[in-house]
N, C-alpha and C positions, 0 to 999 in steps of 0.2 A: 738233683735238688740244687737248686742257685741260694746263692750264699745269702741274700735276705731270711730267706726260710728256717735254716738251721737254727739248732736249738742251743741254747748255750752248755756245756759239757757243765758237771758235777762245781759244787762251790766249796770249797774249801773254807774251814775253820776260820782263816786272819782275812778271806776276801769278802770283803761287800758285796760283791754278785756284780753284776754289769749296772753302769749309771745307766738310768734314764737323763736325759734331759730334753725339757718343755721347751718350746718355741714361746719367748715373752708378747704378749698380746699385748697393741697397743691398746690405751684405756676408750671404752667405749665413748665415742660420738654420741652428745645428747640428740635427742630427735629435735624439729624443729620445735616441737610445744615447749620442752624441758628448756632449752635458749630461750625460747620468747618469753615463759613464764620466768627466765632468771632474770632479764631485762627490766619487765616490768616489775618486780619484785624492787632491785636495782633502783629503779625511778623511781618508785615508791618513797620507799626510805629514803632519797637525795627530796624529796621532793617534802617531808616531814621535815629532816635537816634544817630545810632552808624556809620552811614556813615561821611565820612573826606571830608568837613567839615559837622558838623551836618546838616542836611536840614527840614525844616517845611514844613510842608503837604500843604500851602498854596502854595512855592514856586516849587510843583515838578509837571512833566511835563511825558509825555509819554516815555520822553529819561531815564526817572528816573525808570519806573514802565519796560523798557528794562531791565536794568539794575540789578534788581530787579531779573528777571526773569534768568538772567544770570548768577546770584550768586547762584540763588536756585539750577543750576547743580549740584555742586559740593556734591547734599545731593540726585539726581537721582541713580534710577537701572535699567536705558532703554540701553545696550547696545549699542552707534550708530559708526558705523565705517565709520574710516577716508578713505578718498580716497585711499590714498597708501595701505591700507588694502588686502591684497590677498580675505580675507572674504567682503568685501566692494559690497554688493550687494544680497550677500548671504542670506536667509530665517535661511535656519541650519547651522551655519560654523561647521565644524567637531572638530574641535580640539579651545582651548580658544584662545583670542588675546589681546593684550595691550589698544586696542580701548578704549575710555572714557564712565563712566556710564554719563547719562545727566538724566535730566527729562524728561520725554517721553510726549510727542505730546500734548494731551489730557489731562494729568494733567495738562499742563498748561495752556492750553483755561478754564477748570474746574474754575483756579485758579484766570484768570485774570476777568470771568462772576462774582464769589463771591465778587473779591474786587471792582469793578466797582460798583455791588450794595451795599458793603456797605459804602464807597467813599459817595454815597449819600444820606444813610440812616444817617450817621453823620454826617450830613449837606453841603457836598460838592455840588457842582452847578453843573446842568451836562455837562453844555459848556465847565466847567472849570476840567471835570473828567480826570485823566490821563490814566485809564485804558480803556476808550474810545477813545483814540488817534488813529489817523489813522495811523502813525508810530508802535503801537504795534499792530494792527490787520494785517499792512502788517509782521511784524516780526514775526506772529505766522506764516502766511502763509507758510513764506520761511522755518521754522524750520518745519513745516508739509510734504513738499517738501523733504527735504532733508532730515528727516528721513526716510521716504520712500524709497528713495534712497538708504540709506546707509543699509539699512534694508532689502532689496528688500521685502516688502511690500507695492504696491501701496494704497495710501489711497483712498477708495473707500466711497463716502457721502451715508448714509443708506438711502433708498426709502422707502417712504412711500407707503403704499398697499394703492391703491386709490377706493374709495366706488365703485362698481356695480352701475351704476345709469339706471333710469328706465327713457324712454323719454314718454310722455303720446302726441297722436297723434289724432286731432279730423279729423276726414272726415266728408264732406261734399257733397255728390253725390245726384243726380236729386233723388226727390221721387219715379218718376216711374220704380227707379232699386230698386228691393228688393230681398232677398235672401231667396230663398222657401225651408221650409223644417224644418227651423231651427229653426222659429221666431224671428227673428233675420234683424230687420227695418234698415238699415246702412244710408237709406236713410233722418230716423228720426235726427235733428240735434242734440238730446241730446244722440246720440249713440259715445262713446268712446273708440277706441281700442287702447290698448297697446302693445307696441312694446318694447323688450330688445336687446339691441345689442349683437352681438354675442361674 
């Protein structure tokens, strides 16, 4: 028996027994969302801070977390052309245009699911959430719209591939039909055929 193995002998009355000791774990690495939702969280509140006049997290509302989203253009690389645009609709415009970078679509649905959850991970109410507002889900709508538009890329919602489903089908026919040949009792009630759609 090698000496790992062996069992510790009898413990005496004044001994503690054999220490264990733990190998100290470093503190878990947030994932990428957990950062990125601490960041924007971060922004957030600097970005309240600094609004004229300052505003408390208590007092803001859906038109604020608009607002929010509004300012963040100015720091977008999504292309979206303005109507008067000759490129206004266009997939490739050929040649560049003055049109504004914004934030693109989907960064900011991304941005508004993180701070909604963390809106309530720091104790916010969720009646009282602003990034649950029906005023900002309609306002991403419309910005989803219209990029599209100006983009000519219709936003198309991904489908989900839906499972193959098997329907399991019992018959029940008079005993005296039976199927010769096969062994094969259709008439027995514990006989089960399946059936797949096509």
């Amino acid at each position: 028996m090698d000496s790992g193995s062996q069992r510790p002998g009898p413990v005496s009355e004044g001994d503690p027994g054999p220490s264990i000791v733990t190998p100290s774990s470093p503190p878990a690495t947030p994932s990428r969302y957990e950062s990125q939702k601490r960041r924007d969280w971060t922004t957030f509140l600097q970005y309240l801070k600094n609004h004229k006049p300052p505003l408390s997290l208590s007092r803001c509302s859906g038109a604020h977390a608009i607002e929010f989203l509004k300012y963040l253009d100015q720091f977008g690389k999504t292309k979206v052309h303005v109507a008067a645009c000759p490129y206004f609709g266009h997939q490739q415009p050929p040649s560049p245009c003055a049109c504004p970078l914004k934030q693109a679509w989907g960064s900011l649905d991304a941005l508004i699911g993180r701070l909604r959850a963390a809106y309530e991970e720091n104790g916010g109410r969720p009646e009282s959430n602003p990034f649950a507002a029906r005023a900002v889900r309609i306002y991403l709508r419309e910005v989803r719209e219209s990029q599209a538009k100006a983009r000519g890329r219709p936003y198309e919602k991904k489908k989900r591939k839906r499972p193959t489903t098997v329907t399991t089908v019992r018959v029940d026919v008079a005993s005296s039909r039976q199927s010769e040949g096969d062994g094969c009792n259709i008439g027995d009630p514990s006989y089960v055929a399946e059936a797949v759609p096509p």
